[in-house]
N, C-alpha and C positions, 0 to 999 in steps of 0.2 A: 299312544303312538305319535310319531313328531307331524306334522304336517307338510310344510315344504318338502319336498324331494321323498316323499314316502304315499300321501292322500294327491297330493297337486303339484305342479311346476308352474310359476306365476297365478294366471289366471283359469290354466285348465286344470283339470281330472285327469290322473297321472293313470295308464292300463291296468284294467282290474279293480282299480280303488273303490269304484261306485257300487260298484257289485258284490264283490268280495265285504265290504262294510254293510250290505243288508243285511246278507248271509250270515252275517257273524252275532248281528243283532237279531235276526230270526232264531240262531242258535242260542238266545239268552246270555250270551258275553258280554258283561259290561265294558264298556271303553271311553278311554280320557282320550282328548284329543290335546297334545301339545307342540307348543314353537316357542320357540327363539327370539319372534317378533315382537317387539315390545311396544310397538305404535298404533295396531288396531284394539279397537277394545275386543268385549268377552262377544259382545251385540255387533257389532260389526262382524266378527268373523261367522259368528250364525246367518246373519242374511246371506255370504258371500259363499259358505258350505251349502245355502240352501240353495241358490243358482246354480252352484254346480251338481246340484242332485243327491247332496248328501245332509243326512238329519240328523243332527245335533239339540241337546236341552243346554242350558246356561250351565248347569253345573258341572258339565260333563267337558266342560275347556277351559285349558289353564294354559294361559299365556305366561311368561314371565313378566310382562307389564303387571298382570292383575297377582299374582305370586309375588313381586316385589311388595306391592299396594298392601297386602295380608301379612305379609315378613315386617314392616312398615310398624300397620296398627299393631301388630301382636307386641313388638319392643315398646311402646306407647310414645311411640314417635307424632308432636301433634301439625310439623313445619316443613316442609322442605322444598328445594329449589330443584329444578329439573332444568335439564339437557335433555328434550326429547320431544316426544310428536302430542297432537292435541289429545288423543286416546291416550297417551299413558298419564297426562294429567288427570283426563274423565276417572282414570280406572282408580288416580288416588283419592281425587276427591270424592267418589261413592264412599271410600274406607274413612271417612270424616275426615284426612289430614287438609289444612292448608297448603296451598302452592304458592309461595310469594315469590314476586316478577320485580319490584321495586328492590335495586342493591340498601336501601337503608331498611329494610326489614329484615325481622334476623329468618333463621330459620335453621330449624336441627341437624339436618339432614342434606345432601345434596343427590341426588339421583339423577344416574346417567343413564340414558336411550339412546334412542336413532332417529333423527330428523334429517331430512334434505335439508332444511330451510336452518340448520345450524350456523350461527357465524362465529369469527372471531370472539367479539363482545362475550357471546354468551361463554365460551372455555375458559375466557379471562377472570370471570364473575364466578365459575365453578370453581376456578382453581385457586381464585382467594380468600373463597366462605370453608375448602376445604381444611387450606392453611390455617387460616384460625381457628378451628375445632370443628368445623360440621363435618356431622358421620358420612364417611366415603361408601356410598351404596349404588353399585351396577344392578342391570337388571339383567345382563348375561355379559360373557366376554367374547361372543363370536365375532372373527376377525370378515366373516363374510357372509352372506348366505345365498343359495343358487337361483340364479334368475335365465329367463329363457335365452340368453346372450352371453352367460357365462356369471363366474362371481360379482356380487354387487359387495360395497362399502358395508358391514354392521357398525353393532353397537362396540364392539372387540377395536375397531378402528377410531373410533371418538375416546372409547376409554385408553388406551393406550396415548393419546395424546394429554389427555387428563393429568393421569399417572404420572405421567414423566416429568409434569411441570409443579404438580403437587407434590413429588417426592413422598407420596403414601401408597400404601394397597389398598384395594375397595373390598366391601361385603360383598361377593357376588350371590345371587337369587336365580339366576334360570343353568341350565344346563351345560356343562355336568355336574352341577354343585348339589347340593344335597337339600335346598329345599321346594327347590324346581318339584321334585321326585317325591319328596312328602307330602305337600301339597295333592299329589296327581293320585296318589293312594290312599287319600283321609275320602273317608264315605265310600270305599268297595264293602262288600258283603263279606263278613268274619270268615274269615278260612279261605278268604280266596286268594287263587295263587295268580299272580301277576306274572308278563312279559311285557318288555319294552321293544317295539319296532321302530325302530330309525333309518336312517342313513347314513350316519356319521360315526365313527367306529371313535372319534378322540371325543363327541359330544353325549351322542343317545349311550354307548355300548359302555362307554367308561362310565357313566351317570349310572346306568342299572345296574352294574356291579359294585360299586362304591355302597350304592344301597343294599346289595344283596340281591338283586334281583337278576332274573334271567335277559338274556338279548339277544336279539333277532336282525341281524342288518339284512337290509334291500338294497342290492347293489348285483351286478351281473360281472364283478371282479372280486376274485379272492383277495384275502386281506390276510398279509403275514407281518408278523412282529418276532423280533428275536427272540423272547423268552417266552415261554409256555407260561409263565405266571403272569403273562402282560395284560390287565385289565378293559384293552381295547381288542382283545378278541371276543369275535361274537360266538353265539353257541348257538346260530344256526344262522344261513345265508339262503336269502330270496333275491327272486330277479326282480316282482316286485308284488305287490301282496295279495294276490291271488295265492301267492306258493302258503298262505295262512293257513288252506283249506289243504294242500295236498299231504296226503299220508304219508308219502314218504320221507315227508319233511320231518327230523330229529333232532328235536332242541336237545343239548346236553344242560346238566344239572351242573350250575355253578356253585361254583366253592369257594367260598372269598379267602385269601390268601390274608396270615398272618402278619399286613403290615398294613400302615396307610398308602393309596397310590401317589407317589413322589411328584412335584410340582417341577423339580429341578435334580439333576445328579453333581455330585462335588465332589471335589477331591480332598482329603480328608491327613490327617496325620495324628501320630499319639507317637509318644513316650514312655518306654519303661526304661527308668535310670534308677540303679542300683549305689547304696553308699558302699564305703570300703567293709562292712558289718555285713551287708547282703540284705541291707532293707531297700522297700520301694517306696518311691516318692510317692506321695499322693497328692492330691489339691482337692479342698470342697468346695464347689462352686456356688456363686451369688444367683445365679435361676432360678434353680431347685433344692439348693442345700444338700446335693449329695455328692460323694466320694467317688473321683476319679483319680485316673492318669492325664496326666498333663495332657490334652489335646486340640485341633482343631480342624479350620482348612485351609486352603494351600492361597494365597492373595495370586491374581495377576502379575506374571513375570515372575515369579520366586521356583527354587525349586523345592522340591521335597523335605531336603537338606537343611535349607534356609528357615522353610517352614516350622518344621519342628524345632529346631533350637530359641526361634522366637516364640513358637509358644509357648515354649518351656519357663521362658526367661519373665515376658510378660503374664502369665500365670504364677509364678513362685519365686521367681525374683533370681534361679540360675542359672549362670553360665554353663552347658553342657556341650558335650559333642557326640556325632553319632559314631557308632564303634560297630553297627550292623543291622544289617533286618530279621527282622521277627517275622513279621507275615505281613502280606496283603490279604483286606478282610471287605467283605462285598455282600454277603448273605445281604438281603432288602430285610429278610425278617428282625434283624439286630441292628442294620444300618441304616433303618429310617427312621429319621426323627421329624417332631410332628414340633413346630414352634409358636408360641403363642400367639399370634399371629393366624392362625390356621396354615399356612403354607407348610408342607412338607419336601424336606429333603432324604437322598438318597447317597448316602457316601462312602466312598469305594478309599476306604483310608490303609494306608501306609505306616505299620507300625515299629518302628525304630530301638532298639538297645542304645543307650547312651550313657553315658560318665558324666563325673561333675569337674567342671575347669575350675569355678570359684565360684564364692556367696554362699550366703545361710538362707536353708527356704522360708519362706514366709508367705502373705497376701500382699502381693505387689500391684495390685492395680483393680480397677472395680470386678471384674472377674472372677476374684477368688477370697471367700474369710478365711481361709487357710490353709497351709499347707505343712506340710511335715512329713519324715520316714517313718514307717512302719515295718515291722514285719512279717515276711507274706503268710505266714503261719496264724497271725494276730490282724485281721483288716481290720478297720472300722466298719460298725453296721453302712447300709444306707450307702452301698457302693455302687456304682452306673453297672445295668446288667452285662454289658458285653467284655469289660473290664478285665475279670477273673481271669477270662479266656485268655485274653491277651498276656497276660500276667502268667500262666502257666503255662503260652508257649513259650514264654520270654526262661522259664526255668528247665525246660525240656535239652534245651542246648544242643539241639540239631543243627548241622551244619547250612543245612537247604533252609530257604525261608517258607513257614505256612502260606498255601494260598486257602482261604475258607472264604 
């Protein structure tokens, strides 16, 4: 369960928490305690649980400081430089890595936290051991976390400054990423079935379903999301966690949905261009080596329109024009792609009938080893899955365009 805003708020015992956590541990429930905090260690937060009247062993908390610290030694990371608080240095150096504080030493790694006591100097030094090659490693990306006064600055707010000037993404480690969550479930007892209690319906509730697990938000506001497949709904709602013990309470049984959950939604476009024979373009791409239609996404300022003929063009080398729509396609189960990177996108693409103005296909740019007609009767193995479909609304020759 998360700690801030679910066990405590600042320095108190949040209604029910003290109690409700005997209870639970009278009943034989094992429980991890987790946060977002990446500046106390694993021993500082047990004396601070132990003042407020709650009992905690070492093994049984997992910060993202000390989860980063284990993410860390486990790559055999043995250097790195931190943006962050005295604890999250303590929690790596327990894990044997080096923290070097002098810019002429090198170091592998750079890992971002949260400290008051941050200044310029130190984001400058982050952001140019990142540029030359150290691995870009966050310890969460919370943009805030709740204090008795309203939101305070996190770690989400120094990395976001990072980011921006490193021009890189980071490893993230604590929550909702997935090895926050691994972590918090290596050493429960075989068979047992886990819930995640939070308060954050885009941090704990998305985090437990990414994993597969169930989730439980604490909050005395319902929480709605457009789509019934949206991974930040929870599958049971407390006011705060007393409602653990009440029988009425009905966790539903999650089902992780056949896709990754999307970091981003885009806008999308493809190509089916026919020659004067009735064959379809194809393009194999330089990623993955497999066989598509000409596609992509839409740049800033362009339209749909615009879109697709330059993709077309820098994909295969031709000039085309659109002559209509085939369908708008949006399924998340087909339209999310996962990039290497980790980052996942959601694209809600636009898919066009087109002609050829001029040019012979070919690989025109790093994009594509090649291109050529085929016929749709005859594809090449090793075609992109959602492809076919497209391709056999584009022969259906319906007058309305598919929406799928």
């Amino acid at each position: 369960m998360d700690l801030d805003g679910v066990v405590r708020l600042g320095d108190a015992p949040l209604p029910g928490a003290v109690e409700t956590l005997a209870r639970l541990r009278a009943a034989g429930k094992e429980l991890r305690l987790l946060t977002n905090d990446p500046r106390p260690t694993r021993h500082e937060l047990l004396r601070r649980l132990a003042e407020l009247g709650v009992e905690f062993v070492l093994d049984e908390i997992v910060t993202c400081g000390w989860a980063t610290a284990a993410r860390l030694r486990a790559a055999g990371c043995e250097s790195v430089f931190v943006l962050g608080s005295a604890g999250l240095t303590t929690e790596l150096r327990h894990m044997g890595i080096a923290v070097v504080t002098s810019p002429s030493e090198p170091a592998e790694a750079v890992v971002v936290g949260c400290d008051e006591n941050l200044t310029y100097s130190d984001l400058d030094e982050a952001v140019g051991r990142i540029r030359r090659g150290a691995w870009f490693v966050a310890t969460n990306a919370d943009t805030s976390f709740p204090g008795p006064t309203g939101p305070r600055p996190a770690t989400g707010a120094v990395l976001a400054a990072v980011e921006a000037a490193a021009d890189r993404g980071p490893h993230v480690v604590g929550k909702p990423h997935p090895p926050m969550f691994r972590a918090a479930v290596e050493g429960l007892s075989e068979g047992s079935q886990a819930v995640v209690v939070g308060d954050s319906p885009h941090s704990d509730v998305l985090g437990a379903h990414q994993q597969g697990l169930r989730a439980i938000l604490v909050s005395t506001e319902p929480v709605d999301f457009p789509s019934r497949r949206d991974f930040r709904i929870p599958d049971a709602r407390i006011a705060d966690l007393s409602g653990l013990l009440d029988p009425e309470v009905v966790i539903r049984r999650w089902q992780h949905p056949e896709f990754s959950w999307p970091d981003t939604v885009r806008a999308g476009v493809a190509a089916v261009v026919f020659d004067e024979a009735g064959d379809v373009l194809l393009q194999r791409r330089a990623d993955n080596g497999m066989w598509g239609l000409p596609s992509g996404h839409v740049e800033p300022a362009e339209t749909v329109e615009e879109a697709v003929t330059r993709e077309v063009f820098e994909e295969t080398g031709l000039r085309v024009r659109v002559t209509g729509l085939i369908g708008v396609y949006s399924e998340p189960e087909s339209q999310s792609f996962v990039y290497p990177s980790g980052r996942v996108s959601h694209f809600v693409t636009s898919c066009f009938r087109c002609r050829v103005v001029e040019g012979t296909p070919g690989a025109h740019g790093a994009e594509t080893l090649e291109a050529a007609f085929f016929s749709p009767d005859a594809l090449p193995t090793g075609l992109l899955p959602m492809h076919p479909r497209w391709l056999d609304d584009a022969r259906v020759g319906r007058w309305a365009a598919h929406i799928r």
